[in-house]
C-alpha positions as a printed NumPy array, in Angstrom:
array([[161.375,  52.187,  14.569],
       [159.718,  54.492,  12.315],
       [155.825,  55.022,  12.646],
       [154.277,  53.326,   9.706],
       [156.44 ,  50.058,  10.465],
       [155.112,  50.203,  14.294],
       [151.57 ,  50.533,  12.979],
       [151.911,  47.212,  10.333],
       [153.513,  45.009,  13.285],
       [150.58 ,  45.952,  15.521],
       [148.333,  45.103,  12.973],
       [150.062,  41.884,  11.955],
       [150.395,  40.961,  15.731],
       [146.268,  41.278,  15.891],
       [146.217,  39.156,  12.955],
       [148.438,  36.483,  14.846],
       [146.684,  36.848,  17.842],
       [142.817,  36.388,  16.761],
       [141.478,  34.006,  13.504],
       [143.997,  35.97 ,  11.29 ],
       [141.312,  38.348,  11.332],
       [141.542,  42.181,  12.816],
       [139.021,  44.534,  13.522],
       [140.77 ,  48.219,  13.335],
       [138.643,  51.215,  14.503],
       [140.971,  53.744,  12.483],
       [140.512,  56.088,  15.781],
       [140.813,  54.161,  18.686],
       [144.061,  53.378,  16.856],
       [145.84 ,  56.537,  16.077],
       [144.967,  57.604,  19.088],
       [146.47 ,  55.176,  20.798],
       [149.663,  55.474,  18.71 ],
       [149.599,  59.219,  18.936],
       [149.308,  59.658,  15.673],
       [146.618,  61.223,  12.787],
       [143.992,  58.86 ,  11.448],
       [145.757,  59.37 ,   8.017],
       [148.119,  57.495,   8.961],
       [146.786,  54.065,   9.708],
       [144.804,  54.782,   6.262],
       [148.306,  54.969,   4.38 ],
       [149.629,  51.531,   5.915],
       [146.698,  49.308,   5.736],
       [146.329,  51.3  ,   1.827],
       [150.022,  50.247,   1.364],
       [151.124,  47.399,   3.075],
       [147.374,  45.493,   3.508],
       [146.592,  44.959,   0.197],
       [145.646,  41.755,  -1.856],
       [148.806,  41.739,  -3.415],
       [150.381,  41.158,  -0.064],
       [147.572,  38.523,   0.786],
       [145.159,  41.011,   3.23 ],
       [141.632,  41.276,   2.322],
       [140.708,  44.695,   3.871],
       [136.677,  45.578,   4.142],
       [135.679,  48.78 ,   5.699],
       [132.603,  49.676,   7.394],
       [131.837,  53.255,   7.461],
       [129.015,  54.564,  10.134],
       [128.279,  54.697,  13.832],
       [131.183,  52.575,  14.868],
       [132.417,  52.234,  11.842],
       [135.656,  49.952,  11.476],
       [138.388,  48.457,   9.158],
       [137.961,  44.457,   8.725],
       [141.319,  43.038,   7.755],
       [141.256,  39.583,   7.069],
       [144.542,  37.633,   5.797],
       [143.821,  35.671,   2.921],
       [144.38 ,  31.639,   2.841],
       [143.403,  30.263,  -0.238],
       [143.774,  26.846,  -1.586],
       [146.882,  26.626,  -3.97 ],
       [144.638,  26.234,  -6.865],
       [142.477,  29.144,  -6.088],
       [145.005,  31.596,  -4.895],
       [146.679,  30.769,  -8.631],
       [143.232,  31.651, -10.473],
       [143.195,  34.532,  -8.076],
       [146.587,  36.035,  -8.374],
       [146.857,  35.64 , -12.12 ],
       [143.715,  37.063, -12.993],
       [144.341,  39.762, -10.968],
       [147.63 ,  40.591, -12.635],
       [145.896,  41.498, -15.688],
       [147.41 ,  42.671, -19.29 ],
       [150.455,  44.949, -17.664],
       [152.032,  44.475, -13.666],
       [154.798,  46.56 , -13.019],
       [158.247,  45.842, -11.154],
       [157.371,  46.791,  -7.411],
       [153.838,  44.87 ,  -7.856],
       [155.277,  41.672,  -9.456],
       [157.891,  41.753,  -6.589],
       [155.345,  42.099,  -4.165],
       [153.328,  39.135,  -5.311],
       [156.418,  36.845,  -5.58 ],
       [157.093,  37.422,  -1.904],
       [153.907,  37.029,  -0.854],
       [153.701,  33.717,  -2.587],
       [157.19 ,  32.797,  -1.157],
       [156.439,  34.27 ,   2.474],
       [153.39 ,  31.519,   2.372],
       [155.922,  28.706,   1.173],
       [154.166,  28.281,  -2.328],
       [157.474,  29.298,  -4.315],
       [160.709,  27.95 ,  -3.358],
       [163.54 ,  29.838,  -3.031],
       [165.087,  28.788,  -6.286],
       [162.062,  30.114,  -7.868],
       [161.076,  33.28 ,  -6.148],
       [164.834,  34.286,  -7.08 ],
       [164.165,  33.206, -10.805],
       [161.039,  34.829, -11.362],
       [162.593,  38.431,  -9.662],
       [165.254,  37.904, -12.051],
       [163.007,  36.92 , -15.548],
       [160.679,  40.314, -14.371],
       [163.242,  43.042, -12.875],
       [163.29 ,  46.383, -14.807],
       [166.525,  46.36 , -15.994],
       [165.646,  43.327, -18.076],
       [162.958,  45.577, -19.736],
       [165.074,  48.679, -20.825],
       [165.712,  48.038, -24.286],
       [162.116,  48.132, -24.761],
       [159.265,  50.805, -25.574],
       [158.229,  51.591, -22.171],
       [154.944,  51.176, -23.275],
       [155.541,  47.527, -24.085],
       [157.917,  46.684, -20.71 ],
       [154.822,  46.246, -18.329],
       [152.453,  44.244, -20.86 ],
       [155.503,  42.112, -21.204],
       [156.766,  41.64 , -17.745],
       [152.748,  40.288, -17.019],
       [153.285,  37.884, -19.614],
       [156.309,  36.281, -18.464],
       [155.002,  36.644, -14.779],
       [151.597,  34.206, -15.235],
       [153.775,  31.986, -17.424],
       [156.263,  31.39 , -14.52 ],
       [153.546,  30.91 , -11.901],
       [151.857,  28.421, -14.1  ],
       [154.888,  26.582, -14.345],
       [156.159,  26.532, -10.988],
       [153.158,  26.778,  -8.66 ],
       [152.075,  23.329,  -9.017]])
């Protein structure tokens, strides 16, 4: 198992161990993994992140630590939420990570998650000015959630 992969399932196994909230002194925990502080910055920066349904707070200082919290919104919030964080452009690798995340949590079905990676994949897009592909894929994106997150 590579490093970054052993750091995310020890963070995801404090989350399922406590109020699906973990307290992370960036440290304590590279330490213990034998690794550089850098590190643990890169996964929680990568694999914590709203898009993937984490709230992460950090709290620099004298014992400073890293607050990750997983996010459970009510379906009607978490829409408002995700779609107004998408914005005017969203591209490929963040639309697919928000369609997981939504189908991880069991608020797309499988039918759907499949037909909304299919409406927004790249090679959809190519004919396009790539100027234009990510402003489009956004729009198509919020439409589909609308529709199918009901």
């Amino acid at each position: 198992m590579n490093l970054s992969k052993e750091i995310a399932e020890m963070i995801i196994k404090m989350l399922d161990d406590g109020d699906s909230t973990a307290e992370i002194r960036r440290n304590d925990l590279a330490q213990r993994l034998g690794c550089v502080p850098s590190q643990i910055n890169y996964v929680i920066s990568s694999r914590f992140t709203p898009e993937h349904g984490y709230i992460v707070e950090s709290h620099r200082g004298g014992g400073g630590y890293i607050k990750i919290t997983r996010a459970n919104y009510d379906l009607s919030t978490l829409k408002m939420h995700l779609i107004n964080s998408i914005g005017s452009q969203i591209d490929e690798k963040v639309c697919r990570a928000n369609v997981v995340n939504l189908f991880d949590r069991g608020l797309l079905s499988d039918e759907q998650a499949r037909l909304i990676l299919a409406a927004t994949a790249d090679k959809n897009y190519r004919t396009l000015p790539e100027n234009l592909r990510d402003s489009l894929r956004a729009v198509i994106l919020k439409q589909m959630l609308l529709e199918t997150m009901n």
